[in-house]
C-alpha positions as CSV (number, residue, x, y, z in Angstrom):
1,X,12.1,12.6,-14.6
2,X,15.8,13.0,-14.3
3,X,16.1,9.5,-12.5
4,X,18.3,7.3,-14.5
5,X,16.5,3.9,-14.0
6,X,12.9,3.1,-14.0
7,X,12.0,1.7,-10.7
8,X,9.2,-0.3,-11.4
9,X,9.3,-2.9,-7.8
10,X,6.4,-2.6,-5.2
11,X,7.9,0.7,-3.7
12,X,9.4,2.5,-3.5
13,X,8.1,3.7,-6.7
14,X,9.3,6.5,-8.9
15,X,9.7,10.3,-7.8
16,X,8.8,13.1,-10.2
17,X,11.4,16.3,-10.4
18,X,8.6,18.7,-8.3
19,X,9.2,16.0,-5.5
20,X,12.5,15.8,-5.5
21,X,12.8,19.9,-5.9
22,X,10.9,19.9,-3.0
23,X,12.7,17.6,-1.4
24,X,16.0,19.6,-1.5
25,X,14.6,23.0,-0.3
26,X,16.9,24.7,2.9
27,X,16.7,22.7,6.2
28,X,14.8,24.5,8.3
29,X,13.8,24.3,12.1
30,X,11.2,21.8,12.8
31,X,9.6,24.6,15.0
32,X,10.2,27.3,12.0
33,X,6.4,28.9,10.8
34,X,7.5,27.9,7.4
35,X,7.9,24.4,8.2
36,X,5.4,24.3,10.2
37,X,2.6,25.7,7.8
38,X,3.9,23.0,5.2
39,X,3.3,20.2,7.4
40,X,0.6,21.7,8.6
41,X,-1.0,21.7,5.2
42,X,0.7,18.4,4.5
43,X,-1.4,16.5,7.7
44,X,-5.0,18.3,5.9
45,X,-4.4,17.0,2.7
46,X,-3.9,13.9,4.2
47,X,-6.9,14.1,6.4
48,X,-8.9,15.2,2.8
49,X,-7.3,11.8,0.9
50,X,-8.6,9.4,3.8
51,X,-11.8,11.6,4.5
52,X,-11.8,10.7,8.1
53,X,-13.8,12.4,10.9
54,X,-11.2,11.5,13.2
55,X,-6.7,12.0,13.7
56,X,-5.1,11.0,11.0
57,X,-0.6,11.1,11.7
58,X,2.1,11.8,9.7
59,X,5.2,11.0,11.5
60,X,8.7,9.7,10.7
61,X,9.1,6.0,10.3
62,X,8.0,3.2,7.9
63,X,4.9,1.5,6.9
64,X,5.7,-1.7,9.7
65,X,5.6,1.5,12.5
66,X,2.4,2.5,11.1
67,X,1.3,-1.4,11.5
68,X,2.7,-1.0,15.2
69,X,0.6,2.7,15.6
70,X,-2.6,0.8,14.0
71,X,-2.5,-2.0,16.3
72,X,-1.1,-1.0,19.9
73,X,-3.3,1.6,20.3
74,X,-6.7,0.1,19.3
75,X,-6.2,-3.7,20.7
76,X,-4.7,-4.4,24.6
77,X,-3.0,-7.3,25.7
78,X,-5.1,-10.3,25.9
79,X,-7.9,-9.2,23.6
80,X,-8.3,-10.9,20.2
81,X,-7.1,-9.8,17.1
82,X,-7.9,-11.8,13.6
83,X,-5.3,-11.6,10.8
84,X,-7.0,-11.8,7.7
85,X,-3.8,-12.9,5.6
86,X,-3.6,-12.9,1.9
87,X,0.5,-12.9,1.6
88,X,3.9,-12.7,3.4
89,X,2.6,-8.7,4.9
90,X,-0.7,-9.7,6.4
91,X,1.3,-12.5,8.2
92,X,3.4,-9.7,9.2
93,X,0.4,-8.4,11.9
94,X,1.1,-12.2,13.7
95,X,4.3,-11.3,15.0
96,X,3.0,-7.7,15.5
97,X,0.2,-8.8,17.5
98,X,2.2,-11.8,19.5
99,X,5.2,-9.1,20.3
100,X,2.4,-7.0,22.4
101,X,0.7,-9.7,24.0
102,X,-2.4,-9.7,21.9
103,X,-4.5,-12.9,21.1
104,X,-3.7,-13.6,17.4
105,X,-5.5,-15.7,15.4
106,X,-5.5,-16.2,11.5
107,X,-7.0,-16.7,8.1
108,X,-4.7,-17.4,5.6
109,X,-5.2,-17.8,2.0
110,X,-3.2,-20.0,-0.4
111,X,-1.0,-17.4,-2.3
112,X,-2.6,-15.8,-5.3
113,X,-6.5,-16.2,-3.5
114,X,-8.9,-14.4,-1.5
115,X,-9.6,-15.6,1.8
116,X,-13.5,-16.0,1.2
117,X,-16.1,-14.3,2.6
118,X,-17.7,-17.6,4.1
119,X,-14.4,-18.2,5.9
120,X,-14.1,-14.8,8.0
121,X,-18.4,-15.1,8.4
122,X,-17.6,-18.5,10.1
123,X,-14.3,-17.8,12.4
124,X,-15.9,-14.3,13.5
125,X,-19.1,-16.2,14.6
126,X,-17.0,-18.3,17.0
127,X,-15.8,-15.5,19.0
128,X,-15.5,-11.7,19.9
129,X,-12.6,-10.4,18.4
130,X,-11.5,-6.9,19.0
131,X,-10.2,-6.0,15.6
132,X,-9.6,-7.3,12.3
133,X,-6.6,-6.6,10.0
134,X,-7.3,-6.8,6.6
135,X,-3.8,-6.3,3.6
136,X,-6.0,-4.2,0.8
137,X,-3.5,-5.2,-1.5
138,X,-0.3,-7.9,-0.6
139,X,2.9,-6.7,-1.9
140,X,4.4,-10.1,-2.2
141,X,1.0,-11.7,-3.8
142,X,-0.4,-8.8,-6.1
143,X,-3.8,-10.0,-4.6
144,X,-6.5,-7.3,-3.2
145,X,-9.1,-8.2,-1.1
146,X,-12.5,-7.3,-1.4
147,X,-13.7,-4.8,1.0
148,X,-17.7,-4.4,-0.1
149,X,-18.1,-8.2,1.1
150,X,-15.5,-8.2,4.3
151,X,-16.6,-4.6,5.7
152,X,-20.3,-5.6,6.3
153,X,-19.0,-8.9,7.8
154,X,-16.6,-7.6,10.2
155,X,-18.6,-5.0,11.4
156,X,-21.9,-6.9,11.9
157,X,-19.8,-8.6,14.5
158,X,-18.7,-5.5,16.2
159,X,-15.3,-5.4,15.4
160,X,-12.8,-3.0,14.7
161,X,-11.2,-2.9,10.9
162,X,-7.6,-2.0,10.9
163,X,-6.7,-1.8,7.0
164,X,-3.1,-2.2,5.9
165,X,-3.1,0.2,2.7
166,X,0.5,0.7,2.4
167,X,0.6,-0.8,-1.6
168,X,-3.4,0.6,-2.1
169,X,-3.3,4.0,-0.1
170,X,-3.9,6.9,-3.4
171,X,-4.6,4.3,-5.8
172,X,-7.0,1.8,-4.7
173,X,-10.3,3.3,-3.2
174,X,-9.9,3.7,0.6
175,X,-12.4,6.1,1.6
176,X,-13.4,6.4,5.6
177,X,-16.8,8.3,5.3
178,X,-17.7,5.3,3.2
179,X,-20.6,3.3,4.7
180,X,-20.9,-0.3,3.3
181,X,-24.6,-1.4,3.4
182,X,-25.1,0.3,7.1
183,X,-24.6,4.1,8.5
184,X,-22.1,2.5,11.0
185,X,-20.4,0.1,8.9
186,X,-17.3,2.3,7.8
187,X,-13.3,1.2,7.8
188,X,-11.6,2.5,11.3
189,X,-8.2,2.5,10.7
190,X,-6.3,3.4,7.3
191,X,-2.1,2.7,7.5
192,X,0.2,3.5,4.7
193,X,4.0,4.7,3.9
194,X,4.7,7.3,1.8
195,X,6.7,5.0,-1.0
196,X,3.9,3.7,-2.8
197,X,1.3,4.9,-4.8
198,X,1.8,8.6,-3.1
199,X,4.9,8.6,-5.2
200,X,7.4,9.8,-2.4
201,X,10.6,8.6,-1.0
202,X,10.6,6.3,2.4
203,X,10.6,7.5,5.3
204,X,7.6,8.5,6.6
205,X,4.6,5.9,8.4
206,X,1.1,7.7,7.9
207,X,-1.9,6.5,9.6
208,X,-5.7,7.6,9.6
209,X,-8.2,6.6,12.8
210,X,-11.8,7.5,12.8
211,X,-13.6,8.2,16.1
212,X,-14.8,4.6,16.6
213,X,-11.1,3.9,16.7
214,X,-10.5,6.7,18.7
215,X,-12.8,5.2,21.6
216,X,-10.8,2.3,21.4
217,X,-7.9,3.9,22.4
218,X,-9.5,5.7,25.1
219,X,-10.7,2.0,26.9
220,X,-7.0,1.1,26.8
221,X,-5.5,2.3,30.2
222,X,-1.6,1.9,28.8
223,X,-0.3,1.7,25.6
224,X,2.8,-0.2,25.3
225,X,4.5,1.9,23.6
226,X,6.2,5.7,23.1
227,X,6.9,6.6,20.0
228,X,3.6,4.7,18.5
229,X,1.5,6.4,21.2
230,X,-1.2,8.2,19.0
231,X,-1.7,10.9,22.4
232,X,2.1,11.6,22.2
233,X,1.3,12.9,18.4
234,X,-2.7,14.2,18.9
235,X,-1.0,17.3,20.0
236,X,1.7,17.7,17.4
237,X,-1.2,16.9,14.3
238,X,-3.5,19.8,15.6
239,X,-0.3,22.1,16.4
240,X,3.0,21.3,14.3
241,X,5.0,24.3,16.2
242,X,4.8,21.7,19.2
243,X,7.8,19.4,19.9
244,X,7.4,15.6,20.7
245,X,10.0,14.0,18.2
246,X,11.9,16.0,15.6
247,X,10.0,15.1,12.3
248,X,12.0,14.8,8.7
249,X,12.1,18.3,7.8
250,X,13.1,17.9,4.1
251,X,10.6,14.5,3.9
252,X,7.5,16.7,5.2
253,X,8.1,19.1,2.1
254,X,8.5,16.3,-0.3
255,X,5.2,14.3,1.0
256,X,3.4,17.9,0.7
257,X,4.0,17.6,-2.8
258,X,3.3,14.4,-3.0
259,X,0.0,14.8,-1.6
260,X,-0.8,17.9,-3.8
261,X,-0.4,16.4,-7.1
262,X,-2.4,13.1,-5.5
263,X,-5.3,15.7,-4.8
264,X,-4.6,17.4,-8.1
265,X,-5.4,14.5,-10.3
266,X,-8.6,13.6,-8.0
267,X,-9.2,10.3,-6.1
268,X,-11.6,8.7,-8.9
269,X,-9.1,9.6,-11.5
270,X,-6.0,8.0,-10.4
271,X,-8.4,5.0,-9.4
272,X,-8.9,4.4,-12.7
273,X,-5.6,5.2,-14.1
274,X,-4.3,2.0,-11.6
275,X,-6.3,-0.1,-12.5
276,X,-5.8,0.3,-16.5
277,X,-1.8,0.0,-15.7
278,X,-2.7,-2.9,-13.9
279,X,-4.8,-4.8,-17.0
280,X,-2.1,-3.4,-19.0
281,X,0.6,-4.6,-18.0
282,X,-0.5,-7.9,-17.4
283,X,-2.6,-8.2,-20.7
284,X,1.2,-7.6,-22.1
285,X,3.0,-9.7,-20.7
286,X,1.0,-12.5,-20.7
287,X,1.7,-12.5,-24.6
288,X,4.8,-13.8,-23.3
289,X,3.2,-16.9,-21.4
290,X,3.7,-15.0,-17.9
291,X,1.3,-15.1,-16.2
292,X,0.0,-13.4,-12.8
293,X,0.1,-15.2,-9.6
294,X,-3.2,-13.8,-8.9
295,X,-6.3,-14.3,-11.1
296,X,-7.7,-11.0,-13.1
297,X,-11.0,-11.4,-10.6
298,X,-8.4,-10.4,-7.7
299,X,-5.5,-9.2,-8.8
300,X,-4.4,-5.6,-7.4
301,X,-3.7,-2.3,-9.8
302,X,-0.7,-1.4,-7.9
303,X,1.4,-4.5,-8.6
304,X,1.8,-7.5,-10.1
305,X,3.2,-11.0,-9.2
306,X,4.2,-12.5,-12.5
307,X,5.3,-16.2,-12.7
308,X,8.0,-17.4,-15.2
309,X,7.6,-19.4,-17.8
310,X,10.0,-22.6,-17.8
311,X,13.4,-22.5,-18.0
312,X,13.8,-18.7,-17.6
313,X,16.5,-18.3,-14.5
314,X,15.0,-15.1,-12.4
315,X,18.7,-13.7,-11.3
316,X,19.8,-13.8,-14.8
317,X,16.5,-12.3,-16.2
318,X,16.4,-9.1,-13.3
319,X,19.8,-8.6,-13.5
320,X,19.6,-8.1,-17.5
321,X,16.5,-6.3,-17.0
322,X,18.7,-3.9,-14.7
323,X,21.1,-3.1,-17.2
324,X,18.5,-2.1,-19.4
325,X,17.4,0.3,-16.5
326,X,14.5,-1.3,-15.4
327,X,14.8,-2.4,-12.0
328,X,12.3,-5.3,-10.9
329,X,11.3,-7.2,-7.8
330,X,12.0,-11.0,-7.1
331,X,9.1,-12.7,-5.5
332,X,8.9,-13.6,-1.9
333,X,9.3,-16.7,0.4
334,X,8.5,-19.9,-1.8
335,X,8.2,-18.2,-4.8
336,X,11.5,-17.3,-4.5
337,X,13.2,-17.8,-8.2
338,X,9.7,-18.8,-9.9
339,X,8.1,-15.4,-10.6
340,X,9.0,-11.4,-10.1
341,X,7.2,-8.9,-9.1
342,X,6.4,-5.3,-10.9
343,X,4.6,-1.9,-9.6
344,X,2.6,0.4,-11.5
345,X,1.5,2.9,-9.0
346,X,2.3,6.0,-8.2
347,X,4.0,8.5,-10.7
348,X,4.7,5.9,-12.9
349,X,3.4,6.3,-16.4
350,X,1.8,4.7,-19.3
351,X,5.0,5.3,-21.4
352,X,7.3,3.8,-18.7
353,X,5.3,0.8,-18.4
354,X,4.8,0.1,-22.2
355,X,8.5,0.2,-22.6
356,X,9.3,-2.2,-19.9
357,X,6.6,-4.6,-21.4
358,X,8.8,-4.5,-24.6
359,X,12.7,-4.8,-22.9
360,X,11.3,-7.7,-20.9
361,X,10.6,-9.3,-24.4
362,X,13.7,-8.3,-25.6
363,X,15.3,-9.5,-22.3
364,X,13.7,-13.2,-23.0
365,X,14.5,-13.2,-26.8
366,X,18.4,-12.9,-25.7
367,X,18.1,-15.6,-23.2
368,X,16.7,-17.9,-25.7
369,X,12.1,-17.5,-25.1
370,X,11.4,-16.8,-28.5
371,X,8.6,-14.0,-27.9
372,X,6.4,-11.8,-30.0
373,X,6.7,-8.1,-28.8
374,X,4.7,-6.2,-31.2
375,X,1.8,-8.7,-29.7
376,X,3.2,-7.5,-26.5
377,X,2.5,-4.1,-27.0
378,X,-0.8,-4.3,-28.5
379,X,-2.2,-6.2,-26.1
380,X,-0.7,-3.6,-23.3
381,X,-2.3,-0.9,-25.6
382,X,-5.5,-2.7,-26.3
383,X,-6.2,-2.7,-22.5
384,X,-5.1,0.5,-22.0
385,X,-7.5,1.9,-24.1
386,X,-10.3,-0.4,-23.1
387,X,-9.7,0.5,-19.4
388,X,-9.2,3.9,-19.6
């Protein structure tokens, strides 16, 4: 890769030379038949990843307008809407839902836990909710939540599922034609970005409804919105050549190539290859005494939360880590200056990962944590090995 750091936060994650190369082909029309067969192609693959029988949008913006798209156009004013929270992003849907008028209420989870499956079988049998948002994985928590127990749950009460798959989408399983338990038990709406585990830079919001969601739509007389108005973009999906908003010309070819070596490697495969960086990394670093926010049971194979051990100062630790070239994340909200946060997704590799195991060893060593790297990297390559 000819980048000069290794970006190793929760997104945007690292971007392979074929990307970027893409990236930086001529500017052409957004109406051009060369664009528009690239985009063209760009919306199937996407359409392949998901394997949804519905509309699935690719459209400028990030992965909070494709929690807006998700939301506004399958839940009206005044209906109910639970938040199945399991970090800082599934509280995000609150103020989502609250700015459109929808009836919000919420299951939150102490950081670093599930909510249970008890607790959503209990508040859904107290009510009719329209939808249910559900964060696969939480970038500020490293926790994944457990779709083969929610799915059957939520739909057994006739609720939509609106999954927020922007730190899972191409690594963690999120399959659409997937029943769980029941032929119409499947997930109804898939949102993601394309910074995360697709491996390409910001910019674009992508979003995947299957017909049941479709329907929804249709019962909503008025969306409150323009931009996020899935019938403003149904057109432009089937036809690219059609104008509704100028897309990101240069951003279309990169997330086509993004998307081809995604569908290159094969869904199961790059499944698998998460979660062994996952158990890597954290198998490795916990020969350090860090451990993960979330238990093994739950923790997500895109990211981790990793909580210091005492007396290590966090803006001193990431800012050495930086010069080093490794660029981490600081935790969120109250876990502010107690733990960072590291991705593995994406186009990150095996090799990048086992040598930021071993600088953040070094990186304690100078600050005084006396810390055994060749333990380090045995117990990264010990789970490595195991997982794959």
């Amino acid at each position: 890769m000819r980048n000069k750091d290794m970006l190793l936060i929760p997104g945007p994650t690292p971007v392979i030379d074929s990307i970027y190369d893409a990236m930086a082909q001529e500017t052409r029309s957004h109406t051009d038949g060369r664009f528009t067969k690239v985009y063209k192609e760009a919306i199937e693959m996407t359409r392949e990843m998901f394997q949804t029988d519905g509309e699935v949008f690719v459209v400028s913006g990030s992965g909070t307008l494709a929690m807006e798209m998700a939301l506004v156009n399958t839940v009206a004013a005044g209906e109910k809407l639970l938040v199945i929270s399991q970090g800082y992003f599934g509280d995000r849907f609150i103020k989502l839902g609250e700015a459109f008028g929808i009836d919000v209420e919420v299951l939150q989870s102490e950081w670093g836990k599930q909510v249970t499956p008890a607790e959503v079988e209990a508040k859904l049998a107290t009510d009719t909710f329209k939808a249910v948002t559900i964060t696969h994985a939480d970038t500020s928590t490293g926790v994944v939540a457990d779709l083969e127990a929610l799915v059957p749950i939520i739909k057994k009460h006739g609720a939509l599922i609106i999954l927020d798959g922007v730190v899972a989408t191409a690594a963690i399983e999120e399959d659409m034609s997937k029943t769980y338990g029941h032929p119409d038990y499947k997930i109804d709406v898939i949102l993601t970005g394309s910074q995360k585990a697709i491996g390409v830079p910001p910019g674009l919001a992508v979003v995947a409804f299957n017909k049941t969601a479709l329907a929804a739509r249709e019962q909503i007389e008025r969306v409150p919105a323009y931009y996020a108005d899935i019938y403003n973009w149904i057109p432009i999906m089937h036809d690219p050549s059609k104008y509704f908003a100028t897309p990101p010309v240069n951003l279309i070819y990169a997330y086509h190539e993004g998307m081809r070596l995604v569908l290159d490697e094969g869904m199961e495969k790059r499944y698998k290859r998460h979660t062994a960086y996952g158990k890597a990394v954290r198998a490795g670093l916990a020969a350090y005494g860090m451990q993960a926010l979330a238990d093994e049971s739950v923790a997500a194979s895109t990211l981790s939360c990793i909580l210091y051990p005492d007396g290590v100062d966090d803006a001193s630790f990431r800012a050495a880590m930086a010069e080093k070239g490794v660029i981490l994340a600081g935790a969120l909200a109250h876990l502010g200056g107690k733990a960072f946060r590291i991705g593995h997704m994406g186009n990150t590799t095996a090799e990048m990962l086992e040598k930021a195991v071993d600088l953040i060893g070094e990186t304690l060593n100078e600050m005084g944590h006396q810390v055994d790297r060749e333990k380090a990297r045995a117990q990264f390559k010990a789970q490595l090995e195991i997982t794959v």
